[in-house]
C-alpha positions, 0 to 999 in steps of 0.5 A: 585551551587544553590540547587534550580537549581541543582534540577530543572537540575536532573528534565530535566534529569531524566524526559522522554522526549515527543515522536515528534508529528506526522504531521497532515495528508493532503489530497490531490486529484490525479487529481486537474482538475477533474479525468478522466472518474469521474461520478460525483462530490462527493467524491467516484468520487475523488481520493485522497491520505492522508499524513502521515509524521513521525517527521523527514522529512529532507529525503531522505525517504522511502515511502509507498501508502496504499490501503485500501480493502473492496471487490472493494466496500468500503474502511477499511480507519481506519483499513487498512490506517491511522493503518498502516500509523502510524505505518511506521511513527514511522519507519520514513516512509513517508506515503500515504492512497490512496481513490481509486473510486470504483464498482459497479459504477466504473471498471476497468480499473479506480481503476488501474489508480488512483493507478499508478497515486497515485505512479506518484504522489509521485514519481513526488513531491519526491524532495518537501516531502524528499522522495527518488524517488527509495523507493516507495512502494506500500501496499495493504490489501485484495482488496487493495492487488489485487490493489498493486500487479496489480500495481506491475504487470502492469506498464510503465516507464511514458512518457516523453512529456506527458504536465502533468509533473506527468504523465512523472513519472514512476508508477511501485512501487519498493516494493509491501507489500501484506496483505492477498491479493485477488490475481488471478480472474480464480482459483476457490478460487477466491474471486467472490466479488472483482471480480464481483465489479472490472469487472462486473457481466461477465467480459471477460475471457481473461481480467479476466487473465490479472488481475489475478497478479499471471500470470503476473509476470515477472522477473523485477516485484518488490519485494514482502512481503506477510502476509496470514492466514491459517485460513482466510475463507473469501481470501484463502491463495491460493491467497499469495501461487499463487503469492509468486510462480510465484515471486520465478519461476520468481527470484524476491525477496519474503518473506511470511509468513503465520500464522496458525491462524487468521481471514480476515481483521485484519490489523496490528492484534495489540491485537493478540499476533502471528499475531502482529509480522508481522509488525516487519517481515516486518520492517526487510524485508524493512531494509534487503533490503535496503529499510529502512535507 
């Protein structure tokens, strides 16, 4: 053989290859007409979801909506969406970052309504992006938490003469991924900002109730996968502890994990070497489950 090619063979072999190139994420709105009861015309009046594909999307895949937090009144897109969206395509995770409307302008129950449209959505366009229609999840940081497990909480099957044939879709998530979530609205160790920004000022107390995720559980409530900090002085972990319990009372599948250490709003905590290991928790929770192949 040619020395010349018996070098440039050895190269091809012994050079790393380059990892596949993600997809360019798309941004799409929940409702192309307009969303209903929308204030106006900007951007914070137009829900929306952010498509991250991994390299392989022949399918069928697990998928995964993202809700960013920000206390109900501004969303850590950065952060707490396009970070972990990443991070579940290089798992060969479909992902989706969710641009839900916001208070003060917006209240319940507009925030709920785009994320159970968010899940229709997918769920409706399973078969075009490869996703399998029973591996939709939903993951929710802080306020976001409060959103995904209101999601997992409050849902309905879709109904099947509706003209929009997403609305037919069911929106109840088959997982929920729970970053120290804001999850109750009438203990004490509420957060009082998401509160007053998702109901206003004096909401009803029975509503209150309703939108407290911990008192809404019930045995067909979708798993959970739940991550806190002790030391999180802004969410109490009382909030993870509230809702891991009610989940277990209930017998529905629930893991937590809460670290000693570690502030409010770390996200994936990539530069802390305890609180980094949660994303590899949670790849074992999702494989465990069945909701990884």
């Amino acid at each position: 053989m040619h020395a010349l090619m018996v070098v440039a063979l050895l190269a091809a072999v012994q050079t790393p290859q380059a990892p596949p190139l993600m997809q360019d994420p798309q941004t799409i709105l929940l409702w192309a007409g307009g969303a209903p009861g929308a204030l106006g015309d900007e951007d914070r009046d137009k829900p929306a979801l952010t498509i991250y594909m991994p390299p392989n999307t022949t399918g069928p895949m697990t998928a995964v909506i993202i809700a960013p937090g920000g206390s109900y009144a501004r969303l850590s897109m950065n952060n707490e969406g396009r970070a972990p969206a990443n991070y579940l395509n290089t798992l060969g995770v479909a992902a989706f970052v969710l641009r839900y409307r916001l208070g003060p302008r917006y209240h319940h129950p507009i925030e709920l309504g785009d994320a159970q449209r968010a899940i229709r959505l997918v769920r409706s366009r399973a078969a075009e992006w490869h996703i399998a229609p029973d591996r939709i999840g939903m993951m929710g940081f802080s306020a976001g938490g409060h959103l995904a497990s209101s999601a997992a909480t409050h849902v309905d099957t879709g109904k099947a003469d509706a003209a929009d044939p997403i609305d037919r879709a069911s929106s109840r998530p088959d997982f929920s991924v729970l970053g120290y979530p804001v999850i109750s609205f009438v203990e004490p160790w509420t957060h009082q900002g998401s509160k007053t920004n998702l109901l206003g000022d004096a909401p009803d107390p029975a509503l209150a109730r309703s939108l407290s995720s911990e008192t809404q559980v019930t045995a067909s409530t979708p798993p959970a996968f739940i991550y806190h900090t002790n030391a999180d002085a802004t969410v109490p972990v009382e909030n993870a502890i509230a809702y891991f319990s009610a989940l277990r009372k209930a017998g529905v599948p629930a893991e937590m994990h809460i670290y000693e250490c570690g502030e409010h709003g770390v996200g994936l905590a990539l530069f802390d070497p305890v609180l980094s290991s949660w994303p590899g928790r949670l790849e074992a929770w999702m494989r465990l489950n069945g909701w990884m192949r």
